[in-house]
ZAMARGU-4260 file (C-alpha; in steps of 0.2 Angstrom, whole numbers, plus 5000, padded with zeros to 4 digits):
<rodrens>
0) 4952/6332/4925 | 4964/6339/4912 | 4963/6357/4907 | 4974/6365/4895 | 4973/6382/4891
5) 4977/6393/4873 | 4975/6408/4865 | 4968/6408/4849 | 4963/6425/4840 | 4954/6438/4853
10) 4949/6422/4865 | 4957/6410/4877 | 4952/6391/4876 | 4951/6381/4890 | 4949/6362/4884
15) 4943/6352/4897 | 4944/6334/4898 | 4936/6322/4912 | 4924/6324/4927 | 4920/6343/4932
20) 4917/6341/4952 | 4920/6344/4969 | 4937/6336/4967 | 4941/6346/4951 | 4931/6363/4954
25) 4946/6371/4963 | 4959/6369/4951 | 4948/6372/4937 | 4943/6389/4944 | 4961/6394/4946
30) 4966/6392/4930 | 4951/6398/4919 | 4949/6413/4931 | 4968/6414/4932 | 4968/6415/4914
35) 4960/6431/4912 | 4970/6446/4911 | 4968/6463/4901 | 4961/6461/4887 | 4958/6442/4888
40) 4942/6440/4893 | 4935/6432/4879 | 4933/6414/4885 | 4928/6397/4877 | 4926/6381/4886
45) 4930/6367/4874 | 4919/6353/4883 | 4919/6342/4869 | 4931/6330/4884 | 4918/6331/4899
50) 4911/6317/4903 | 4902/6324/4919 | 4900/6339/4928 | 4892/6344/4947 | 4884/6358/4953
55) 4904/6362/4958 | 4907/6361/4940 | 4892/6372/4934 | 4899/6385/4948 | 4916/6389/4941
60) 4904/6392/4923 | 4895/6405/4932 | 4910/6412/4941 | 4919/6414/4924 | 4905/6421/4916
65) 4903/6433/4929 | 4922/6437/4928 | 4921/6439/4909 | 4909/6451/4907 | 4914/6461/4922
70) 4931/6464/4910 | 4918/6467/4897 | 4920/6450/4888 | 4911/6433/4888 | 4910/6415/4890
75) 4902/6403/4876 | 4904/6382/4879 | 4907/6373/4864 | 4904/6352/4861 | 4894/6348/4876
80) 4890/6330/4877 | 4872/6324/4877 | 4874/6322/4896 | 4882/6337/4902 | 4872/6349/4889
85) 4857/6338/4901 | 4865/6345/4916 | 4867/6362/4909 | 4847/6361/4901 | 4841/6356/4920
90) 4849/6368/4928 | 4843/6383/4917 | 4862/6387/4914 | 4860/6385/4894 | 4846/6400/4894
95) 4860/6412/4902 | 4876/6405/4893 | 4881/6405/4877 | 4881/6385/4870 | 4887/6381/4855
100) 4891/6365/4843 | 4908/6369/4838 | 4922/6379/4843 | 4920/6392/4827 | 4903/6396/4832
105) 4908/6397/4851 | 4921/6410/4844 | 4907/6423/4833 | 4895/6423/4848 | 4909/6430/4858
110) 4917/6441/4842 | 4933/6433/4845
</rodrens>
């Protein structure tokens, strides 16, 4: 897995690229959840590079939303790929996160 992290606007951007799993999890969560400071925690996870992610994977979603809006912000995903937006369908995670097509729309559901 790659991760690359920038701010842009009110938000920081994680792009993800590769597998989101048990091997990945941990270095994932550090960086999106280290990422967060004052005032940053408006996050958007560009998935447009994930070609698979685990149930690890869906837990560092949930931890980072659970951090975001206890910082009063949000995470919204953008550019999921027919698979993993399966994962995300499945697990009932795309009723209680914001999903989005593209990046800009990612951005105005989080009013970033």
């Amino acid at each position: 897995m790659d991760l690359i992290t920038e701010r842009k606007g009110g938000a920081v951007i994680h792009r993800i690229a590769g597998r989101l799993d048990t091997a990945t999890s941990a270095a994932a969560e550090r960086s999106i959840l280290g990422a967060m400071a004052p005032g940053q925690s408006r996050v958007l996870l560009d998935m447009r590079e994930v070609a698979y992610v685990s149930s690890a994977g869906l837990r560092v979603v949930l931890l980072a939303a659970k951090h975001a809006k206890a910082a009063a912000g949000g995470v919204a995903l953008f550019g999921l790929q027919p698979a993993v937006r399966d994962v995300f369908d499945i697990s009932g995670f795309s009723r209680i996160l914001a999903i989005a097509p593209g990046e800009a729309e990612a951005a105005a559901m989080l009013g970033a």
